[in-house]
Each structure stands twice: as structure tokens, then as C-alpha cells.
C-alpha positions in Angstrom: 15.0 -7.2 8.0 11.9 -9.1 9.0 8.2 -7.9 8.1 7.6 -7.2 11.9 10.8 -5.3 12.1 10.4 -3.1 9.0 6.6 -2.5 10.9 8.0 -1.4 14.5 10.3 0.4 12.3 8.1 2.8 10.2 5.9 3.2 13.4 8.7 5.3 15.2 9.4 7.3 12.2 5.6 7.9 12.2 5.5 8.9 15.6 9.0 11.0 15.4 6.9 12.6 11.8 3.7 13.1 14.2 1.4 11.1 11.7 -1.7 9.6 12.7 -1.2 7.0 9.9 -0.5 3.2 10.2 2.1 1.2 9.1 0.2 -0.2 7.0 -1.4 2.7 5.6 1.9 3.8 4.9 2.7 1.1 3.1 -0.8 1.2 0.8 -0.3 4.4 -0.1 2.9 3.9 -1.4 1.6 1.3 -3.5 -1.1 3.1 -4.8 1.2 6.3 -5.6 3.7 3.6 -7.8 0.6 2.0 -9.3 -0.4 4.8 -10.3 3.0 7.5 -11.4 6.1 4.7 -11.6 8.4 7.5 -12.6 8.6 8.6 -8.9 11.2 8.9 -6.0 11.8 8.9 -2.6 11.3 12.3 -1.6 8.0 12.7 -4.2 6.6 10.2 -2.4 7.3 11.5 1.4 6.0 14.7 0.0 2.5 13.3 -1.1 2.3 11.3 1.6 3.2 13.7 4.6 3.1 17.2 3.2 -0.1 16.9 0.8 -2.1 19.0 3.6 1.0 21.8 4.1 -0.8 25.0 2.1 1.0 27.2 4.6 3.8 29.5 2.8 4.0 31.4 5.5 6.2 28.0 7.3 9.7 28.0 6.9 10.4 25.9 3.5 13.9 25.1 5.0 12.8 23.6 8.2 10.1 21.4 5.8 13.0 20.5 3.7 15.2 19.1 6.6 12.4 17.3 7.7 11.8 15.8 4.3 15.8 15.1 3.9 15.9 13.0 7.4 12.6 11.1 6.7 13.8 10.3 3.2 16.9 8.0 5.1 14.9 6.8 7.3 12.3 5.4 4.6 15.1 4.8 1.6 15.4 1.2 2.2 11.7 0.5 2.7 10.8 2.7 -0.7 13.4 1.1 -2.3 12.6 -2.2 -1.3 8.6 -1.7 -2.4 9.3 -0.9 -5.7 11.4 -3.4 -6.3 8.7 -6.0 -4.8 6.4 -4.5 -7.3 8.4 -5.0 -10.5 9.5 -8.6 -9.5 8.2 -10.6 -12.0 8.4 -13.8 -9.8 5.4 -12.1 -7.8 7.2 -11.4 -4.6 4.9 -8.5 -3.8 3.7 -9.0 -0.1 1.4 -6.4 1.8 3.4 -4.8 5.0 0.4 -6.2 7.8 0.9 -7.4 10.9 1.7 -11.3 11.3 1.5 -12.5 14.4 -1.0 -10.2 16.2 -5.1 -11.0 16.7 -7.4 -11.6 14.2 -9.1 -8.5 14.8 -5.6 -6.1 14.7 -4.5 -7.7 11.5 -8.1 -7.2 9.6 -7.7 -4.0 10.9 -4.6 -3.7 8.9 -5.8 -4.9 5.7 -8.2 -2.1 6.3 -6.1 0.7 6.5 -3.5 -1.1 3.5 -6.8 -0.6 1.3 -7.6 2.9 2.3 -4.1 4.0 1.6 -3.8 2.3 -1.8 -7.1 4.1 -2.7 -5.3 7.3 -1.4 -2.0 6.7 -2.9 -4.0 6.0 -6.3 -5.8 9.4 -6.3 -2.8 11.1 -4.9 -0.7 9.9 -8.2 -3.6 11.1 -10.3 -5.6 8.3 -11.1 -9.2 8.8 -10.1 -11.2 7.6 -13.6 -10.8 4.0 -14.3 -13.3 4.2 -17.9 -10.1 3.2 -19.9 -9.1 0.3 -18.2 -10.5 -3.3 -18.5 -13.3 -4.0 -16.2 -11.4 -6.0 -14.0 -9.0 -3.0 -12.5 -12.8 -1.4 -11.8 -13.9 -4.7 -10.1 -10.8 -4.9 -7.9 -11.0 -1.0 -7.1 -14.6 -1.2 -6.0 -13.4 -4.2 -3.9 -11.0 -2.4 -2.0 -13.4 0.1 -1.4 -15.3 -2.7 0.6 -12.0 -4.4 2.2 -11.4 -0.8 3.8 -14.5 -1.2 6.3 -13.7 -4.8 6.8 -12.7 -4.2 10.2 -16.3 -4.2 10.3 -16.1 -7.8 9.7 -17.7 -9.9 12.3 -15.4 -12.9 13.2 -16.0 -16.3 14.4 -13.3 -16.7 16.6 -12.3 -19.7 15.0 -9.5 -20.7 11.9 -11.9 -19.5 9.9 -10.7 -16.2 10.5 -7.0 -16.9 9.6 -8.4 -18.3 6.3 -10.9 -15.3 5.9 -7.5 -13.2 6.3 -5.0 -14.7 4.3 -7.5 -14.7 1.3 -8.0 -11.0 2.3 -4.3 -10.9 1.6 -3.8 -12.9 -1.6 -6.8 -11.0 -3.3 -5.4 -7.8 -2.3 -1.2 -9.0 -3.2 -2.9 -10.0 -7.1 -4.8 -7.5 -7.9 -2.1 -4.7 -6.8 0.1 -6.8 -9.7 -2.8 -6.4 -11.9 -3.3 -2.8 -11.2 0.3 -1.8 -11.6 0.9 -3.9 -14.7 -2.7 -1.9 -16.3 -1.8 1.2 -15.1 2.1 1.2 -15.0 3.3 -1.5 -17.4 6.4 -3.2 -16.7 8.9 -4.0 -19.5 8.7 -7.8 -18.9 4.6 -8.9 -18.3 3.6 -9.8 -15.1 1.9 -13.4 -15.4 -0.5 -13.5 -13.2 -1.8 -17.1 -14.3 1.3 -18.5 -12.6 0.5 -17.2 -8.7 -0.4 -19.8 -6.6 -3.7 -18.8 -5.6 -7.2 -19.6 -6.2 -8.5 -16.5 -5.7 -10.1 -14.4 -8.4 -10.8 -10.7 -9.4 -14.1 -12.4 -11.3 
């Protein structure tokens, strides 16, 4: 299943679950909530991510449960598939953005990826970042900025497409080097070895 596929995918299950969130966003927030609690599963995760807001006990809990059990097919193979991504040690973690749209729809996307891992990090718990090393602070801060880059002005030039794959790589790193701070993995991620020349310095 291609990226684009897996992205027209999730946006009819979001519109079949009534959720004003992206693709993308989806996908972010999922990230965030692994970075942050590993130990997790499918239907934990649905249940932060589309059920956080449901204080009601007055709703039927059955009709919420069905809901959650036909979502959690739907989404199996695209959890399944992000975790995995994020424990390859080869670094074959890519964020779910558009690839082939404009400039301006895909920074968009980067956008919304970064407000959702920022969400899925506080939604697993992890608001205070004191008793990590500086640079998971750095990167967090920095995410904080990359979700109002849709306020980025372009130049309508390939300046842009560089501007937005470095967008990318910085983001695709410093998820690694969040989730290996936060949630280590048995086998170290070594991120000296990703081909990039982008820094969280």
C-alpha cells in the first residue's frame, strides 16, 4: 500500500468516524502517543485519539464499543505498520504527508503531523521534559514552531521543495531521537548513520 493510498485511506475512515482531524494529524498523534507509552495497543490508541473528549456516561458504552471495534480493523494495519516503522533500527520511519500535492497543502501537512505529535505526547503523559537531555527540549520547542509553519511564506520556486523535505527529515530524526529518549528500544537507534545533514543543534 502506497503512502497516498494509506492517506485517501484514513481520510474515509475519518470522515465515516466524523473527525475533523487530518491524515496527518492522525498519523502525528500516533507517534507522539508510542513516543511517549510504547506498551500500547490498537484500541488504547483509537481511544485517546477519538474518545478523549467522550465524558458523557449517560451514551450507550455498547454503541461506543462497536464503534471502537470497527475502527480498530480499519486502522490495524496502519497502527501496526507505525510501530513497526518506529522500532526499525534501519531508520525506515517516514512521516504519513502528502507527496505529490502543492507546496502549500503539504506544509500544511507537516503542520498538522507536528500538532498531533505534540498532542499524542501529552496524551501518553509526557508533558515535562526536565529529565531528558536538552536536545529532546530543542526538538519539542521546534515542533512547536513547525506547527504554524503553514504560516510560512513561500517563494514559489524549488526552494520550497527543499524548504519541505528538510521540514521532513528534521521532523523523521528527531521522532527517532524522541522515542529512543523517551521509549528506549532494545537495540539503539544510531542516529549518526541517517543520511541527512540536518541537525537538532
Amino acid at each position: 500500500m502506497s503512502l497516498e493510498t494509506d492517506i485517501e485511506q484514513i481520510k474515509a475512515d475519518l470522515i465515516k468516524l466524523d473527525s475533523e482531524l487530518s491524515p496527518s494529524e492522525v498519523h502525528g498523534t500516533l507517534c507522539g502517543i508510542l513516543c511517549g507509552k510504547g506498551d500500547i495497543n490498537v484500541h488504547e490508541w483509537l481511544s485517546l485519539t477519538f474518545f478523549r473528549d467522550d465524558n458523557d456516561v449517560s451514551k450507550a458504552v455498547n454503541t461506543r464499543e462497536l464503534l471502537l471495534e470497527a475502527i480498530a480493523e480499519s486502522f490495524k494495519d496502519f497502527f501496526l505498520a507505525t510501530v513497526k516503522a518506529l522500532a526499525d533500527n534501519n531508520l525506515n520511519f517516514y512521516l504519513l504527508v502528502p507527496e505529490n500535492d502543492s507546496a502549500a497543502v503539504r506544509l500544511q501537512a507537516i503542520a498538522e503531523w507536528a500538532q498531533g505529535f505534540l498532542m499524542g505526547l501529552s496524551l501518553a503523559g509526557i508533558k515535562n521534559f526536565s529529565a531528558y537531555p536538552h536536545e529532546v527540549t530543542e526538538f519539542v520547542e521546534a515542533m512547536a514552531a513547525i506547527a504554524t509553519v503553514e504560516d510560512y511564506e513561500l517563494a514559489g520556486d524549488d526552494s520550497d521543495e527543499q524548504a519541505i523535505i528538510e521540514f521532513i527529515e528534521f521532523i523523521r530524526i528527531g521522532v527517532l531521537l524522541i522515542n529512543e529518549e523517551i521509549n528506549p528500544l532494545r537495540v539503539p537507534v544510531a542516529l549518526a548513520d541517517a543520511d541527512s545533514d540536518t541537525t537538532l543543534h
